[in-house]
C-alpha positions as CSV (number, residue, x, y, z in Angstrom):
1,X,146.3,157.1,-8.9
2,X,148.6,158.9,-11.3
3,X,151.4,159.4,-9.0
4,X,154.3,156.9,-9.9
5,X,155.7,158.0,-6.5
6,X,152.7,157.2,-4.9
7,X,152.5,154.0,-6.9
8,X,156.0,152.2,-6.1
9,X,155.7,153.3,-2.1
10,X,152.5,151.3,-2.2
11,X,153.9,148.4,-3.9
12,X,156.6,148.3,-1.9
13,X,154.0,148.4,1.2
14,X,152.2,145.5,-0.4
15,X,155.1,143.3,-1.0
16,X,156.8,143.6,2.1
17,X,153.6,143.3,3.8
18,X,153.2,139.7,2.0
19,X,156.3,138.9,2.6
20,X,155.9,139.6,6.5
21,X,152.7,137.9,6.4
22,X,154.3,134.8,5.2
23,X,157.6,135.3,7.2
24,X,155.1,135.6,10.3
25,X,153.4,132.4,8.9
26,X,156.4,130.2,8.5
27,X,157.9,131.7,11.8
28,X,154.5,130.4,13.5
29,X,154.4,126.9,11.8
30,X,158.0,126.6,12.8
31,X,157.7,127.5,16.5
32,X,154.8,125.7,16.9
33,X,156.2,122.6,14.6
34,X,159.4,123.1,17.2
35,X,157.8,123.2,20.1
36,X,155.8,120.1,19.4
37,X,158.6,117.6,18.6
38,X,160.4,119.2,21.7
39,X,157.1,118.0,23.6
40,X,158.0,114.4,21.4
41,X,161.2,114.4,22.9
42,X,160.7,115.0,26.7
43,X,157.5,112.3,26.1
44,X,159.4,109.8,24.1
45,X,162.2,110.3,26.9
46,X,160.4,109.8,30.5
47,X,158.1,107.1,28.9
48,X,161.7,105.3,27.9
49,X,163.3,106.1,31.1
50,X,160.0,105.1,33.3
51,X,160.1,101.8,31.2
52,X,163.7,100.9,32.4
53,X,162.9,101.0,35.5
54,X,159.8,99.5,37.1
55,X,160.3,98.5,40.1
56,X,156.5,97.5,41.8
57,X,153.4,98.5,41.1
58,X,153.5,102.0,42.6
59,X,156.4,103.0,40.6
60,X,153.0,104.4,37.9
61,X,151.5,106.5,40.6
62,X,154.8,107.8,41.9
63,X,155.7,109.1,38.6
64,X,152.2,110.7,38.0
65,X,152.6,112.2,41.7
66,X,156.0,113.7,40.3
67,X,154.6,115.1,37.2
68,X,151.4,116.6,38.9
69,X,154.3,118.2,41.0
70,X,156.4,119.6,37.8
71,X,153.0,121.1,36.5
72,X,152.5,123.2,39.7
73,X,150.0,123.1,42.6
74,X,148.4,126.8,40.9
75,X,147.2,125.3,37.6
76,X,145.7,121.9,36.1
77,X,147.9,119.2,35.7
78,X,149.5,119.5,32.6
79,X,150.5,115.6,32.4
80,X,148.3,112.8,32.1
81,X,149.2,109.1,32.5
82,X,147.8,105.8,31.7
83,X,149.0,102.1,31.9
84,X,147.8,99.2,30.5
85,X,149.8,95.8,32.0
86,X,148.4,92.5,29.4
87,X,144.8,93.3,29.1
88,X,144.5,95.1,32.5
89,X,144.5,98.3,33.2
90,X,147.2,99.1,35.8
91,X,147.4,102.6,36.3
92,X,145.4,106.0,35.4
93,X,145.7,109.5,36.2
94,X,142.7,110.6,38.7
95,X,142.7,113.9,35.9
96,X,142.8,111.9,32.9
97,X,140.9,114.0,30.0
98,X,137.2,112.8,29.7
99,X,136.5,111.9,26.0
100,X,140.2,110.5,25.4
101,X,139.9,106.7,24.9
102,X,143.6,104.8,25.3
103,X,142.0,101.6,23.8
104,X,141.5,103.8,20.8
105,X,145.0,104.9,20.2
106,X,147.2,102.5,17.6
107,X,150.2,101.1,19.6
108,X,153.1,100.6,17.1
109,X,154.3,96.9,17.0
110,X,157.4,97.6,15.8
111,X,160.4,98.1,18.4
112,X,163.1,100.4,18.3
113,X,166.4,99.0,17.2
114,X,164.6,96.6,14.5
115,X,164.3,94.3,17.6
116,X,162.2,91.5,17.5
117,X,160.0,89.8,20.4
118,X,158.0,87.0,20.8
119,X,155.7,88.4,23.4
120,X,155.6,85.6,26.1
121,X,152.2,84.2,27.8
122,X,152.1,86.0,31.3
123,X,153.5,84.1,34.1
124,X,151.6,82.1,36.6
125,X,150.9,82.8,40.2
126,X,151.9,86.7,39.4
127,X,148.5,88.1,38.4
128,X,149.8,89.5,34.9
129,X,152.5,91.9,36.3
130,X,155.7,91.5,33.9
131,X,158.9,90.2,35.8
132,X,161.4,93.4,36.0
133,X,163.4,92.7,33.1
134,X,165.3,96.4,32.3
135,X,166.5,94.3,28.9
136,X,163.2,94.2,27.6
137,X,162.8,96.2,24.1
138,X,160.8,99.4,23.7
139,X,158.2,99.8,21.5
140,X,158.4,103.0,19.1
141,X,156.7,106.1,19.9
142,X,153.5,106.8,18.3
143,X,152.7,110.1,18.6
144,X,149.1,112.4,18.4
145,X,147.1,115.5,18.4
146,X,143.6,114.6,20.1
147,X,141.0,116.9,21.2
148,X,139.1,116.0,24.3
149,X,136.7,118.4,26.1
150,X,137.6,121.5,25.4
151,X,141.7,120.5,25.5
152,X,144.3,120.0,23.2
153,X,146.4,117.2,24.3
154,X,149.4,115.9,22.6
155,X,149.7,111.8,23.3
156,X,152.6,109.6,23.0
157,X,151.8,106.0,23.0
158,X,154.6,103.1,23.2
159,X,155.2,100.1,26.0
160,X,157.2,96.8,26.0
161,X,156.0,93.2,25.2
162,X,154.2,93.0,28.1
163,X,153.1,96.9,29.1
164,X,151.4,99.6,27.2
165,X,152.5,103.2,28.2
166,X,150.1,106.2,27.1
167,X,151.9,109.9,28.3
168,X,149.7,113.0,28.0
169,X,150.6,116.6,27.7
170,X,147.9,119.9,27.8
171,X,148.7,121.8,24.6
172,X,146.6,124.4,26.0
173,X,149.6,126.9,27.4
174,X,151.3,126.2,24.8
175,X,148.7,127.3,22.4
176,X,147.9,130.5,24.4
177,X,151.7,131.6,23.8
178,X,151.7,131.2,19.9
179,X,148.7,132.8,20.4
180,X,149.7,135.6,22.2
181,X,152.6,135.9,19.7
182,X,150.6,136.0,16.5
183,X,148.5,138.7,17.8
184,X,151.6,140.9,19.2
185,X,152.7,140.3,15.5
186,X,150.0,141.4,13.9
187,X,149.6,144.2,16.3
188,X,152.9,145.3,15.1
189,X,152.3,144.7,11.2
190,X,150.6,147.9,11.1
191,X,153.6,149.9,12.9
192,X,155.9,147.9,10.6
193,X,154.3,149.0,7.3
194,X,154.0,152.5,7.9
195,X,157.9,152.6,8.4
196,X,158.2,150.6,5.4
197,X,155.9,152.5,3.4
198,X,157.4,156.1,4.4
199,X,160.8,154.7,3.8
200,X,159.6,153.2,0.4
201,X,158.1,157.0,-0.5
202,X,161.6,158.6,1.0
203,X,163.8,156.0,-1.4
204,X,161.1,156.4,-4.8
205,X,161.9,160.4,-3.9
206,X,165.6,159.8,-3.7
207,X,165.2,157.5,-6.7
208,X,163.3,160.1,-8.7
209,X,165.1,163.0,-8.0
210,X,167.2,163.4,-11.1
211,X,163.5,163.0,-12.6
212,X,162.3,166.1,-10.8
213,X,165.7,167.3,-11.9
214,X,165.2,166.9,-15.2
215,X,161.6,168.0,-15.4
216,X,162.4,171.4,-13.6
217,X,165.1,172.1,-16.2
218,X,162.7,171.2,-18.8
219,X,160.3,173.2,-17.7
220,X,162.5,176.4,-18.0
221,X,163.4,176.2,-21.8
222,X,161.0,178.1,-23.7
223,X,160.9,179.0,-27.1
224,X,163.6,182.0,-26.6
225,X,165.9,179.6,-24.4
226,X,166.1,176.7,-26.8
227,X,169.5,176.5,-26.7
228,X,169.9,176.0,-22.9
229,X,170.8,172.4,-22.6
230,X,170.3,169.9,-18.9
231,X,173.4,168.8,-17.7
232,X,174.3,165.1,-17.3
233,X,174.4,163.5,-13.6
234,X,178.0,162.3,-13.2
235,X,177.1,158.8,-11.2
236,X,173.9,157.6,-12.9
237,X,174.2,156.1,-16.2
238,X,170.5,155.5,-16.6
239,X,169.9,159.2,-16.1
240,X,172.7,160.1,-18.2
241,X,171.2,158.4,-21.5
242,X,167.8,159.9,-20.5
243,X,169.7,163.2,-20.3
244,X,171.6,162.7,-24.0
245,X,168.6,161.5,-25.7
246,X,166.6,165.2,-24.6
247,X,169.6,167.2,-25.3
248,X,169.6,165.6,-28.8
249,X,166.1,166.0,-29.1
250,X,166.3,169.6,-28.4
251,X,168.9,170.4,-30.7
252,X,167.1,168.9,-33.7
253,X,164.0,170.9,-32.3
254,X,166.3,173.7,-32.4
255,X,167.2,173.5,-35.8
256,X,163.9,172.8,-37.0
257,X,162.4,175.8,-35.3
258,X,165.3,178.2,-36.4
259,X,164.3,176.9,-39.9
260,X,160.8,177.4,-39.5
261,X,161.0,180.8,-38.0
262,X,163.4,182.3,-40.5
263,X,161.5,180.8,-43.3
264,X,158.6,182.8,-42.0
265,X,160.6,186.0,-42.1
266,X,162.6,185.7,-44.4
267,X,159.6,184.3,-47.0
268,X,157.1,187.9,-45.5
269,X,159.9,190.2,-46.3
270,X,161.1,188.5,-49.5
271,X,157.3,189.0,-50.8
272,X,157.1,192.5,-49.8
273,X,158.3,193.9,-52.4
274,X,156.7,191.8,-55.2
275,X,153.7,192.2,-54.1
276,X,154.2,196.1,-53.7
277,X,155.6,196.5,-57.3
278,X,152.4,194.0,-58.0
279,X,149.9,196.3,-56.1
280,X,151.6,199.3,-58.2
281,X,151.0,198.1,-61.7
282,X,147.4,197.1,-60.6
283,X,146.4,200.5,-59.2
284,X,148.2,202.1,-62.5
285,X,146.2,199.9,-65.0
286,X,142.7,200.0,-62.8
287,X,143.3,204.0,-63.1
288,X,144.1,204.1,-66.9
289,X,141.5,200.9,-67.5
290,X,138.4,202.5,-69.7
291,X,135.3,203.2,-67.3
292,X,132.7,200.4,-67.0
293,X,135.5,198.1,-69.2
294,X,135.9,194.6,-67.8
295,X,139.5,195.0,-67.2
296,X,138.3,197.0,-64.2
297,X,136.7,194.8,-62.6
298,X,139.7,192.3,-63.2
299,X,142.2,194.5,-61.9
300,X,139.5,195.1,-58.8
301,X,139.2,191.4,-58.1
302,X,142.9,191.2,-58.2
303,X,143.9,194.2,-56.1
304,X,141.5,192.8,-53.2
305,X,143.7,189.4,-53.6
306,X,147.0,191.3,-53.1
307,X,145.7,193.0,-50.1
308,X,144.5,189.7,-48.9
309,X,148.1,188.2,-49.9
310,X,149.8,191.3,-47.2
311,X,147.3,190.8,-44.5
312,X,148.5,187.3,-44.6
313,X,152.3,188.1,-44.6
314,X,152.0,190.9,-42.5
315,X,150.5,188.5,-39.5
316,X,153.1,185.5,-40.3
317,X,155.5,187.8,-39.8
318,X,154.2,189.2,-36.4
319,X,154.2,185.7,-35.6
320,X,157.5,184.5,-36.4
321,X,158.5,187.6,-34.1
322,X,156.5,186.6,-31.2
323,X,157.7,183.0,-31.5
324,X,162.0,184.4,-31.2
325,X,160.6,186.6,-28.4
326,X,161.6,189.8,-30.8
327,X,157.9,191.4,-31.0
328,X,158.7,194.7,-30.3
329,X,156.1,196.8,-28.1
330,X,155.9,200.1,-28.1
331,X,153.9,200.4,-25.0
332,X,152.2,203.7,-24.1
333,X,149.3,204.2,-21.3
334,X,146.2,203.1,-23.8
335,X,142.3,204.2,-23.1
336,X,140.7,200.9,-23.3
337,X,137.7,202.2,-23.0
338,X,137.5,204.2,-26.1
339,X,139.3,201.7,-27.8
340,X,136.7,199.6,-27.7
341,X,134.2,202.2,-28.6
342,X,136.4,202.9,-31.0
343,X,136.0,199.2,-32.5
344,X,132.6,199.2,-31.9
345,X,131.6,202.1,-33.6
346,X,134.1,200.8,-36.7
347,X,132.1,197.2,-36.9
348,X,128.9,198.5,-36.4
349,X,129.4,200.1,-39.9
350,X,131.0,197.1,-40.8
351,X,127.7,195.0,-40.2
352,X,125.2,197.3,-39.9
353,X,122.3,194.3,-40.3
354,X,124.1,193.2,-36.7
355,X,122.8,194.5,-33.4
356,X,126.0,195.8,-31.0
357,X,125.9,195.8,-27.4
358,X,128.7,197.6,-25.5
359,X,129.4,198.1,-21.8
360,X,132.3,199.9,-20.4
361,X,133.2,201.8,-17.6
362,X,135.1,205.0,-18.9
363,X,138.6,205.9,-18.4
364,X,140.2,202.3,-17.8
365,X,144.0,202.6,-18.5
366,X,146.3,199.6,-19.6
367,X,150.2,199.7,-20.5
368,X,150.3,198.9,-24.5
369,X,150.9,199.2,-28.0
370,X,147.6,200.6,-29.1
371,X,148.3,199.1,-32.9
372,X,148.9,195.5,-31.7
373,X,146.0,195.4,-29.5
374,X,143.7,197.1,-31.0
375,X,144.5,194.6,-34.2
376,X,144.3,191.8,-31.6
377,X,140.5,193.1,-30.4
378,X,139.8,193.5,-33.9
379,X,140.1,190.1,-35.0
380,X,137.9,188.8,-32.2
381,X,135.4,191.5,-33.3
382,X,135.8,190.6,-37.4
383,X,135.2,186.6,-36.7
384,X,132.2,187.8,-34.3
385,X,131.2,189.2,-37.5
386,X,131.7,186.8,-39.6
387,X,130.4,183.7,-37.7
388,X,127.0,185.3,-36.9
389,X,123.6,184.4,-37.8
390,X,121.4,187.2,-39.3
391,X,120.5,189.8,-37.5
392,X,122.8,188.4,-34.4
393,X,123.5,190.3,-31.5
394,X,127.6,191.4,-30.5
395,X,128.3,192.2,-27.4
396,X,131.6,193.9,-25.9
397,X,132.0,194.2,-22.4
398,X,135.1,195.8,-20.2
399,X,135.1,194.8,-16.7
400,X,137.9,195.5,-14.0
401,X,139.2,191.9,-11.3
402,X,141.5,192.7,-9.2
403,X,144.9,194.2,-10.8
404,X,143.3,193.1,-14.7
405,X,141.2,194.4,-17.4
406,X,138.6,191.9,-18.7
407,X,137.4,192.8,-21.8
408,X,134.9,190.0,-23.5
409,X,133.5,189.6,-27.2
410,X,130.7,187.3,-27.3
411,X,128.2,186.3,-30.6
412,X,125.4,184.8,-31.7
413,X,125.7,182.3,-33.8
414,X,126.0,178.4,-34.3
415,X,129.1,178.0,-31.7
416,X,132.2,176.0,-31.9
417,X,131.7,172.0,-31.7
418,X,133.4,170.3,-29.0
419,X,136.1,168.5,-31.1
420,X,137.2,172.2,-32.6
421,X,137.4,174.0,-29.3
422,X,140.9,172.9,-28.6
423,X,142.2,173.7,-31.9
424,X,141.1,177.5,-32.3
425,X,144.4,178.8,-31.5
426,X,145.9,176.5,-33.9
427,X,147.3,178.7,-36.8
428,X,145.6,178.0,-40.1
429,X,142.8,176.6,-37.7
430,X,139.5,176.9,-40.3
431,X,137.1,175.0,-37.8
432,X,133.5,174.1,-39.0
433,X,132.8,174.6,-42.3
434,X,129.1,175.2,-41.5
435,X,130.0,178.0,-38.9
436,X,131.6,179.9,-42.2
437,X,129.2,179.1,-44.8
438,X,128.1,182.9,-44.8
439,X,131.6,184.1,-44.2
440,X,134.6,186.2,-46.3
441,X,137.3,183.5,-46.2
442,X,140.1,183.3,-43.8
443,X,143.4,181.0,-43.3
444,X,142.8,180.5,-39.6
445,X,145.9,183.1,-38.4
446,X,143.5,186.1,-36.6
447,X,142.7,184.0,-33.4
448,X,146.6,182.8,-33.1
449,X,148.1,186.1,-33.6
450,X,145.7,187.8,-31.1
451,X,146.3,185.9,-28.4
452,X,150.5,186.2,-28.9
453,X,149.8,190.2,-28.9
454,X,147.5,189.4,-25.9
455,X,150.0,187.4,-24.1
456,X,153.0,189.8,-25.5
457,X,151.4,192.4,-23.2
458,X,151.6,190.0,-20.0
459,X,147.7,188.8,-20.3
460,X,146.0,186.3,-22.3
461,X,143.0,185.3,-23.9
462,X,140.8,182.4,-23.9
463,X,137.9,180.9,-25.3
464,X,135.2,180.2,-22.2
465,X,132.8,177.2,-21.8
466,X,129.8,177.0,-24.2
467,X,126.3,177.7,-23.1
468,X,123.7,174.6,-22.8
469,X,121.9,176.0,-25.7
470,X,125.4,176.2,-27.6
471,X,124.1,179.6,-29.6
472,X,126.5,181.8,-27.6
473,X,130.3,181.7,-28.3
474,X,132.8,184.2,-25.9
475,X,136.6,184.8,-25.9
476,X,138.0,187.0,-23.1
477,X,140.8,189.0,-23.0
478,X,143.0,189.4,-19.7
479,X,145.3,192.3,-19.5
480,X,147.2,194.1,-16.6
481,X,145.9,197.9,-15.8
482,X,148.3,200.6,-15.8
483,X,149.6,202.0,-12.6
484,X,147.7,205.3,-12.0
485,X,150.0,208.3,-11.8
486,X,151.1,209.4,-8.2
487,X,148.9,212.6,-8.0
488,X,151.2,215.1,-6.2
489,X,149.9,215.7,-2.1
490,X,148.4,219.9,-1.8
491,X,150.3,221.5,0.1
């Protein structure tokens, strides 16, 4: 995952879907935690009222008739009730829950108020029914959750000195509505992140546009635009720095490569002419050297060295041009074909102990400066040479894809290593010391100024994948054909 786009919509969609998961969560322990103690308060309050005001002993089944009435004649009662008068029980719902035991609950023996009672023996002849004494105190409200059959009910137990009231109520609707709300919440989460999570990905694109900004402008300065220089946002300061800290970076780079380049042509031309006057008074003193004397074969060694020494300027200064885009091309329609027959007929005089293989089709017509490029194929040719095994094969091929010309030089030999391959367009590049053990020496500048030639010409040349045997090493060459010439109509 290597978008950082990508990245912050999906945290965003992760955080906000925790924080909706425990926003739902607390929302759903607080409804149900409300609902409950508003279930407390209507039981707390008729088992108050009901207390107050006993009138006889059918007062208990007229107030469960009422409640079975409330509930509704299309559903279970929803109310149970159950009254316990001194150690008898006086009164019990016909629908009380099975597996709910009163005599189990606690009944609190405190009294509301702080009041205090002595609770009195019953009194004769009345069969242990209290007098009707609306001044006697109530008893605080225990309250419960018990599960009996396959009901919730929630239980309120209190009473007087001389009654014990327990008041029943069916959690059971109740729970089906959180229910039903949980799930239409969680049927909605899904909904709910995908808005947040393409609004997330619409704000970390908003957010990141002066990125994209920046990165586009980027992208556009090349080595001949390095003065061009991205222009500061005026409302974001963050961007702004980002912005000053590249535009100074590019003006040291700049000035660093301005100093590098003219260095480079300045120090080619500079040595020109030294090392022409140099070449000169060699030639002159190998000519008027005594035959067979060793000065000769001084002056020899030496005259190879300075030829050397101008092969090397001559390609860092075609370098230093290609870098400031000033590589001049003096393009004319070029026979590829015998070009390369051309090279191939040069190298294989070169190396004769080498075998060449050469495929072309004839007549195949590109737009370029025949020097340049054939110097370019040359070099590819010259290190096919040089990092051959005995008796090795070359081989040369020119192929036509669509609108291009595909030449390829392959060779024997004991291949680039894996860590070198990305460094063979490096200038002053040497590679594997092994691979040039039998070789002329080099300063690592051929393969770098072929492909600027290459690429000068609007193709471009790469090094393909090894072989699984690793004894085969190829570059290709990509260049644009020529147009063929409109060949007039007969009349």
């Amino acid at each position: 995952m290597n978008s950082f786009r990508l990245r912050l919509a999906l945290l965003v969609g992760l955080l906000t879907a925790a924080l909706l998961l425990g926003a739902g969560f607390a929302a759903w322990t607080v409804t149900s935690r409300f609902n409950v103690e508003r279930l407390d308060r209507e039981l707390h309050h008729l088992a108050k009222t009901n207390l107050d005001r006993i009138n006889d002993g059918s007062h208990w089944a007229r107030l469960d008739a009422a409640l079975a009435f409330v509930s509704g004649s299309d559903r279970p009662p929803t109310y149970a009730l159950w009254v316990k008068n001194y150690d008898r029980v006086e009164f019990r719902s016909r629908h009380w829950p099975d597996g709910l035991a009163p005599d189990s609950l606690a009944v609190p023996s405190t009294y509301e108020g702080g009041v205090t009672f002595e609770r009195p023996p019953p009194p004769p002849g009345r069969g242990g029914l209290s007098p009707r004494n609306p001044r006697l105190p109530i008893r605080e409200t225990a309250f419960s959750t018990v599960s009996a059959g396959d009901s919730t009910w929630r239980v309120a137990v209190t009473g007087n000195p001389y009654t014990t009231l327990v008041l029943a109520t069916n959690l059971d609707e109740l729970d089906a509505d959180l229910r039903h709300l949980r799930g239409r919440y969680l049927a909605a989460l899904p909904l709910i992140l995908l808005v947040v999570g393409a609004g997330a990905w619409w704000l970390a694109s908003r957010a990141l546009r002066p990125v994209t900004s920046l990165t586009r402008a980027a992208e556009g300065i090349t080595a001949q635009g390095l003065d061009q220089r991205i222009a500061a946002p005026a409302h974001d300061r963050e961007v702004q720095r980002l912005v000053t800290v590249f535009n100074a970076m590019l003006d040291r780079l700049e000035t660093s490569f301005h100093q590098a380049r003219r260095f480079s042509a300045d120090a080619s031309h500079e040595l020109k002419t030294p090392l022409a006057l140099l070449q000169a008074e060699l030639e002159q003193a190998l000519h008027t050297a005594p035959a067979g004397a060793p000065q000769q074969q001084v002056y020899s060694s030496l005259l190879d060295e300075i030829h050397h020494l101008k092969a090397i300027l001559e390609k860092l200064l075609l370098l230093s041009l290609a870098d400031s885009g000033r590589l001049a091309l003096d393009r004319a329609p070029t026979d590829l074909s015998a070009l390369l027959a051309n090279i191939v007929e040069d190298s294989s005089a070169l190396a004769p102990h080498l075998q060449f293989d050469d495929a072309a089709p004839p007549h195949v017509t590109v737009s370029a400066d025949t020097v340049l490029l054939e110097q370019a194929l040359q070099n590819l040719t010259n290190n096919a040479i040089k990092y051959n095994r005995a008796e090795g094969l070359i081989r040369l091929t020119l192929g036509l894809e669509a609108d291009s010309a595909v030449v390829a030089v392959g060779n024997t030999g004991p291949g680039i290593s894996a860590e070198n391959r990305p460094h063979v367009f490096e200038r002053f590049f040497r590679g594997d010391r092994s691979r040039a053990r039998h070789a002329a020496t080099g300063v690592g500048l051929g393969l770098s100024l072929s492909r600027e030639i290459i690429r000068a010409h609007g193709g471009d040349l790469a090094l393909c994948p090894p072989r699984a045997d690793g004894g085969w090493t190829e570059f290709v060459v990509r260049l644009p054909c020529a147009e063929a010439p409109a060949t007039p109509s007969s009349a």
